[in-house]
LOVO-419279 format. One record per residue (C-alpha): residue in one letter; z, y, x. Coordinates in steps of 0.5 Angstrom, whole numbers, plus 500, padded with zeros to 3 digits. Layout:
BEGIN
AZYX;...
***
This chain:
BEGIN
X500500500;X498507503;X500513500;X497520500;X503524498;X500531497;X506535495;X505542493;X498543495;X492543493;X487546488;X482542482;X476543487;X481540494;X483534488;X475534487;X473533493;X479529496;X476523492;X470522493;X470523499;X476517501;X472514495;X466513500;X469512506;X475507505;X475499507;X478497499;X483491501;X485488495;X492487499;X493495501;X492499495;X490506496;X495511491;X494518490;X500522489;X496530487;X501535485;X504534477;X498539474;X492536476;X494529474;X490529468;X484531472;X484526477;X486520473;X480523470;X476524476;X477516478;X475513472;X469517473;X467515479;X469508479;X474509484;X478503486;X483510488;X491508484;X495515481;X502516482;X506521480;X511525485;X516527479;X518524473;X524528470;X531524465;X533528460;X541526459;X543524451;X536525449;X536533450;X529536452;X527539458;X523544458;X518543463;X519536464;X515530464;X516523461;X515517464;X511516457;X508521458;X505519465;X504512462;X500516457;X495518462;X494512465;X499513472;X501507475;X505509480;X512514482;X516517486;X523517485;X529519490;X524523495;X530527499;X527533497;X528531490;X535529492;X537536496;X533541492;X534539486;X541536487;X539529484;X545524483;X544516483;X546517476;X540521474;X535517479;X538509477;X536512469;X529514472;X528507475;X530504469;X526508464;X520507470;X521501468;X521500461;X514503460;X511499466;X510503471;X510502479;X516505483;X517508489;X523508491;X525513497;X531513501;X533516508;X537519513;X538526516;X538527523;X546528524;X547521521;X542519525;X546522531;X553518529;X550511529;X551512520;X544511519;X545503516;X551506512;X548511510;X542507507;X546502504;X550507500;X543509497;X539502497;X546500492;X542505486;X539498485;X544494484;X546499478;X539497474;X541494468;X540486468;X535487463;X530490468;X530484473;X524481470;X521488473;X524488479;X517486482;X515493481;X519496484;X516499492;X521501497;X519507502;X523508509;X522516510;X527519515;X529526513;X530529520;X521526521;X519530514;X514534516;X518536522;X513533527;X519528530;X516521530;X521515530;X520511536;X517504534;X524500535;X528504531;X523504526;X523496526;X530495526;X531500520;X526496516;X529490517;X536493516;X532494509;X529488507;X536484510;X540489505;X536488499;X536480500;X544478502;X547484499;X542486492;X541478492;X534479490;X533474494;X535469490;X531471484;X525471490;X524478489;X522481495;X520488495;X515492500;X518497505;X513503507;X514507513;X514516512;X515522516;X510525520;X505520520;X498520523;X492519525;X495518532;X502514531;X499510524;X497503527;X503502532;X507503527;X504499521;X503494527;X510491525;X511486521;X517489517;X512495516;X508494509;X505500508;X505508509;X507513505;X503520508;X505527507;X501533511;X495528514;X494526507;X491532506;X485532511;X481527506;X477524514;X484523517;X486519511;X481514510;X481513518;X489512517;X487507510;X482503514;X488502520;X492499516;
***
């Protein structure tokens, strides 16, 4: 899974062009999906754009909003509502999410679930910051918000398949800092054994795929996807350069 994470950028026309050009210049791997995050405006258009072209491209949302005790939110969207346009996929847990607009796990366990229940595709991102990473705590720190999984509600264990983790250390988002390739293997694997002793999704043969963000690029993609606990990557600012992205998709 290779994900192009646009955040707050882009226009109808970059959104236009962006697709057809990834459209014709990556491999298509069945094994490796291609999903497409745009800022939440242009959804509908690029959902549109994809069906258009034939585009083996998936959608993905970079937000979804949970309303407490029904209340609606004024600029919010729904997981129904993604549905509703055909969005296969979302973000839930992005650290700017969580800093900016102070998330809780409460909020972020009730997205997941509600992700679920409309069948739609979950990312679920965690990450350290650097003093964390500087204290020796990242594993710690990591296993307090893989936990949000173990609050899901054991009516959701059937969809539990749905549900993608990606690594992004916060101290390397956006930042230019690149983890070294041991450090990188070593937190997927911490991630993967987590989920399996302590979630004990093993037992239900549930394995999910860990992806790899913060500051990817073209130079550093295939060392990084090269580990066998990578399984994927989710790519912010190279993301948006359509030829530097379909090079680093048909890397992987």
């Amino acid at each position: 899974m290779i994900i192009a994470n646009w955040k707050m950028n882009g226009t109808r026309r970059s959104v236009a062009t962006w697709i057809e050009a990834v459209t014709s210049n990556i491999n298509v791997k069945n094994i490796n999906p291609c999903i497409f995050c745009p800022p939440t405006c242009y959804l509908e258009y690029a959902r549109r754009l994809i069906d258009e072209n034939g585009s083996s491209i998936e959608i993905g949302s970079q937000i979804v909003n949970y309303s407490f005790e029904d209340e609606s939110l004024t600029g919010g969207i729904s997981t129904t509502m993604l549905k509703d346009l055909g969005i296969k996929y979302i973000l839930v847990g992005h650290s700017e999410q969580r800093n900016f607009l102070n998330e809780s796990k409460n909020v972020i366990t009730k997205k997941i679930e509600e992700a679920l229940d409309d069948e739609l595709s979950v990312i679920y991102c965690i990450g350290e910051d650097i003093d964390t990473k500087n204290k020796n705590e990242t594993h710690l720190f990591l296993s307090e918000q893989l936990d949000v999984l173990a609050q899901l509600q054991p009516t959701h264990e059937d969809k539990l398949r749905s549900i993608t983790v990606a690594y992004e250390p916060i101290w390397a988002i956006g930042s230019g800092l690149n983890a070294e390739k041991d450090y990188i293997v070593k937190t997927h694997e911490f991630i993967k054994k987590y989920i399996n002793d302590h979630l004990e999704w093993g037992r239900l043969d549930i394995y999910p795929a860990v992806l790899y963000g913060g500051s990817v690029n073209l130079g550093n993609c295939e060392e990084i996807i090269s580990s066998t606990d990578v399984d994927g990557l989710l790519i912010g600012g190279a993301s948006l350069n359509s030829e530097t992205f379909s090079k680093i998709y048909n890397l992987s």
